[in-house]
C-alpha positions as CSV (number, residue, x, y, z in Angstrom):
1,X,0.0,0.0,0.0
2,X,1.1,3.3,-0.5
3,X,0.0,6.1,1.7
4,X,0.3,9.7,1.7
5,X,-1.3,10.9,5.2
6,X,-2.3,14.7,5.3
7,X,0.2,15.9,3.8
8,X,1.1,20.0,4.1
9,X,3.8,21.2,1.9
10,X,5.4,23.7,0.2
11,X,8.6,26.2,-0.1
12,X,7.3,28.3,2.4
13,X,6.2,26.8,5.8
14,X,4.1,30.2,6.6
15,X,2.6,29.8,2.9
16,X,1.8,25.6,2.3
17,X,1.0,25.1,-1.4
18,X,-0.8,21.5,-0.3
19,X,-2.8,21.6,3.0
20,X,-3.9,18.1,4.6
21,X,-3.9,15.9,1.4
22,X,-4.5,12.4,2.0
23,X,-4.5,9.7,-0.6
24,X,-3.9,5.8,-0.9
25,X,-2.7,3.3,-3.9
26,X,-3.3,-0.1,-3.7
27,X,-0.4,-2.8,-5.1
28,X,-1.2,-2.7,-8.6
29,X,-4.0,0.2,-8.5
30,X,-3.4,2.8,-11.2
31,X,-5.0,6.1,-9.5
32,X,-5.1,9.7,-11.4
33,X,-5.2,12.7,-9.7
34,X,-7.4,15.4,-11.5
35,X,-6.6,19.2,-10.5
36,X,-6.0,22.4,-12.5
37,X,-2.9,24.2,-13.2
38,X,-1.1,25.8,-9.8
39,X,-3.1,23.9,-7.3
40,X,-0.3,22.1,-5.6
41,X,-0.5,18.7,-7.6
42,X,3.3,18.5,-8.6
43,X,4.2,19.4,-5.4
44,X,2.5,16.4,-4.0
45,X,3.8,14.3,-6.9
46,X,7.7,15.5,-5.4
47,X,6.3,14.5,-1.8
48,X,5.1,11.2,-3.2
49,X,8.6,10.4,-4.8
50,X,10.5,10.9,-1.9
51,X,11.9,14.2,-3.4
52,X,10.2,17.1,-1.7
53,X,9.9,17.0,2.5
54,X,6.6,17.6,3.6
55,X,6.3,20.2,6.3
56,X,3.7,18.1,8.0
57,X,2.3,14.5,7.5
58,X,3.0,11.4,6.4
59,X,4.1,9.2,4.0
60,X,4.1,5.4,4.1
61,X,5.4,3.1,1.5
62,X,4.2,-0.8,1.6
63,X,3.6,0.0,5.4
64,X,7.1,1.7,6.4
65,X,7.0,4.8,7.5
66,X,9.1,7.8,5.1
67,X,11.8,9.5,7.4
68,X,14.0,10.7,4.8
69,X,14.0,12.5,1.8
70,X,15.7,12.4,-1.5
71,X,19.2,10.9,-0.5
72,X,18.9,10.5,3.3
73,X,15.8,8.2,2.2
74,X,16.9,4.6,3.0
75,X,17.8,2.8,-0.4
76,X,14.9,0.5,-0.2
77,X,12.5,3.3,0.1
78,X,14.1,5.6,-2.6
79,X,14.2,2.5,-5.3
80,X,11.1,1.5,-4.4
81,X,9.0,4.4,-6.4
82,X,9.9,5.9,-10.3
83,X,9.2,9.0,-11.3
84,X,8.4,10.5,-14.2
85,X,7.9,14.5,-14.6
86,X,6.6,16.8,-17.3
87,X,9.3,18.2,-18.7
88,X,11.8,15.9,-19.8
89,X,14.6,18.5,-20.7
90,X,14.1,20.0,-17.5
91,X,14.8,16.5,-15.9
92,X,18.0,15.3,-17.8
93,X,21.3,16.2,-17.4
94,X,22.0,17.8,-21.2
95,X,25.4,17.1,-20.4
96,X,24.5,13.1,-20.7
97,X,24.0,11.1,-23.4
98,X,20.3,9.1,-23.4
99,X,22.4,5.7,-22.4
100,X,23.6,7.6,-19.5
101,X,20.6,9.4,-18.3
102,X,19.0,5.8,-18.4
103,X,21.6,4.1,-16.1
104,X,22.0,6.8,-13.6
105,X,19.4,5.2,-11.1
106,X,21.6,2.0,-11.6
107,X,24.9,3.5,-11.4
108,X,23.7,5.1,-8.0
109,X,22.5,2.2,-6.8
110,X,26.1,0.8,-7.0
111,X,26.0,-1.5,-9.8
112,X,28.4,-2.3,-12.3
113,X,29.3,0.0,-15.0
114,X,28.9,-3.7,-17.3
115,X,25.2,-4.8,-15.5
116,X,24.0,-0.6,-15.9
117,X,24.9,-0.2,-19.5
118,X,22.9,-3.8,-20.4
119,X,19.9,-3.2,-18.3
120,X,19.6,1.0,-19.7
121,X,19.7,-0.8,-23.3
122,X,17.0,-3.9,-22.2
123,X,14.4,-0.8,-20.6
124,X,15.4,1.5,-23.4
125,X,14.0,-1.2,-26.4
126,X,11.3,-1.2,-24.3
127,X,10.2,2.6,-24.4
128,X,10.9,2.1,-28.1
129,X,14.3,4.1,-27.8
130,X,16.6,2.7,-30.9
131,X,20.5,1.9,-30.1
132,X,21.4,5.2,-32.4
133,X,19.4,7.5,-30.2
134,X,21.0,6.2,-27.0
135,X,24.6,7.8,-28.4
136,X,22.4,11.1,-28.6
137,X,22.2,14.1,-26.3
138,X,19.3,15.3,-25.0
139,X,19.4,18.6,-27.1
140,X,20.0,16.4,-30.2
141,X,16.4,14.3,-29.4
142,X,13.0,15.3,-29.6
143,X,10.8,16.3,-26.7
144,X,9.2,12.9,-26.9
145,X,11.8,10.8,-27.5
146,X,13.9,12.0,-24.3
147,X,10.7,11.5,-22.1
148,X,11.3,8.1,-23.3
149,X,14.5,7.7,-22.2
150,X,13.4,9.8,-18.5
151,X,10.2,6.9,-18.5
152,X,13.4,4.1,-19.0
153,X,15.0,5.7,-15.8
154,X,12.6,6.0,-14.1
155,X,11.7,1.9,-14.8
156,X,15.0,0.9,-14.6
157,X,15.5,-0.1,-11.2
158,X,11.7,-2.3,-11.4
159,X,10.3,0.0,-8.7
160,X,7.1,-1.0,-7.1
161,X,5.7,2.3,-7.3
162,X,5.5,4.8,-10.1
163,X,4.6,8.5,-9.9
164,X,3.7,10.0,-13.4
165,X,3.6,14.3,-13.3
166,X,1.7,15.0,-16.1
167,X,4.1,12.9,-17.7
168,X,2.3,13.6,-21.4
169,X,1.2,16.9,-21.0
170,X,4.1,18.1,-23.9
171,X,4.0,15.5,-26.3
172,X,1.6,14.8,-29.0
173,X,-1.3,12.2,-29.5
174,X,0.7,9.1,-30.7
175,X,3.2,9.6,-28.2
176,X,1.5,9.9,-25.3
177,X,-0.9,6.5,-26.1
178,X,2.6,4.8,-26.9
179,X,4.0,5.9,-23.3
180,X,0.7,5.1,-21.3
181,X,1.1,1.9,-23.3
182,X,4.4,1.1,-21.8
183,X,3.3,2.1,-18.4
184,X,0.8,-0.4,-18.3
185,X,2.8,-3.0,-20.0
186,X,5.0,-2.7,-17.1
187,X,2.5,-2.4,-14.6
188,X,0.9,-5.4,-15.7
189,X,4.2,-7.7,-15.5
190,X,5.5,-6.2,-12.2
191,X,2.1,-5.4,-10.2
192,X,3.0,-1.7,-9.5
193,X,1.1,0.6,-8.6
194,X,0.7,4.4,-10.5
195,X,-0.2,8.0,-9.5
196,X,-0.7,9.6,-12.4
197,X,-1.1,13.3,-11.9
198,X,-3.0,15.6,-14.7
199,X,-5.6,17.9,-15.8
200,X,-7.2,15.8,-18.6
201,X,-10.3,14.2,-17.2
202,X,-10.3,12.1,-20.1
203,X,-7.0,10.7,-20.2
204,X,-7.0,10.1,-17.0
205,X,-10.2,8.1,-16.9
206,X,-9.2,6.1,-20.1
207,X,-5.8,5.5,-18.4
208,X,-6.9,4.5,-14.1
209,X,-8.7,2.6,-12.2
210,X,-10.2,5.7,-10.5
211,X,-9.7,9.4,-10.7
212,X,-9.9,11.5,-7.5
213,X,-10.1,15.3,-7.8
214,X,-7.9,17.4,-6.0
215,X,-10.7,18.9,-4.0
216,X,-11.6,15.8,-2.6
217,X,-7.7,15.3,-1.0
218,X,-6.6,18.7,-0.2
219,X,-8.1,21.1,2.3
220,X,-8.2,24.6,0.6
């Protein structure tokens, strides 16, 4: 189960951008979260990924308890849940090339520069990422194909949770079916669960088990 328990958090502690949101994913559940534009949603997406420190709250992954955040979370924790934000060039080192960006979850986790570079190319064929476009930079890619390669990182270490922030919002029609596509390819072999964040009430039905609206999570 994964729980977040009101949650209150923001960048300012006298000015909270999410106030008392509660919300819980079943193993295997895909939930979407429906809000508008500004409302807090991404910030709760960070909280969810073990990224952002609430200010108040809880968070509680297959029933332990979150007391650290980002690197201080313990390993187990922090591998447990992918991530997967809007902007892709926003998220990727431009410094990288698309092989690299896809193995840095693996390389952090310690293993070996041999084991990361096979298991980057095995999730990258799965995104539909070619070999060529691995030697690529992210400023030599299109938006769509580098949130490929950011979906393959975020997949690569076979998490058990996966947090998707508006994770289509910038890429076109075909695209974003062929991405929810591998997403539920993945959830269906692994039994993870999704929080897929978003303002389209449509995609967002098509694509979860249930869609909760922010209003219904978050006190105002």
């Amino acid at each position: 189960m994964f729980e977040l328990r009101d949650v209150t958090a923001g960048y300012d502690r006298r000015e909270p951008v999410v106030c008392g949101a509660s919300l819980t994913i079943a193993p295997g559940e895909a939930v979407g979260l429906l809000g508008p534009s500004g409302c807090g949603k991404s910030t709760l997406a960070k909280v969810a990924a073990l990224l952002h420190r609430p200010a108040d709250g809880q968070v509680v992954i297959d029933g332990e308890p979150v007391n650290g955040w980002r690197h201080a979370a313990p390993r187990t924790l922090r591998t447990a849940v992918g991530v997967v934000f809007q902007q892709p060039r926003l998220s990727a080192d431009p410094r990288l090339r698309l092989r690299e960006v896809i193995a840095e979850p693996l390389r952090a986790a310690g293993r070996s520069r041999a084991d990361a570079a096979a298991r980057a190319l095995e999730t990258a064929e799965a995104v539909g990422l070619t070999g060529e476009l691995l030697g690529r930079r992210p400023h030599e890619v299109s938006d769509g194909q580098l949130q490929r390669a950011c979906l393959a990182r975020a997949l690569v270490l076979r998490p058990r949770w996966l947090v998707c922030d508006e994770m289509t919002a910038m890429l076109d029609a075909s695209t974003t079916a062929a991405l929810v596509n591998v997403v539920e390819d993945y959830r269906r072999e692994h039994g993870a669960g999704l929080l897929a964040v978003g303002h389209d009430r449509v995609l967002l039905d098509r694509w979860c088990d249930r869609t909760v609206e922010w209003s219904r999570i978050a006190r105002a």
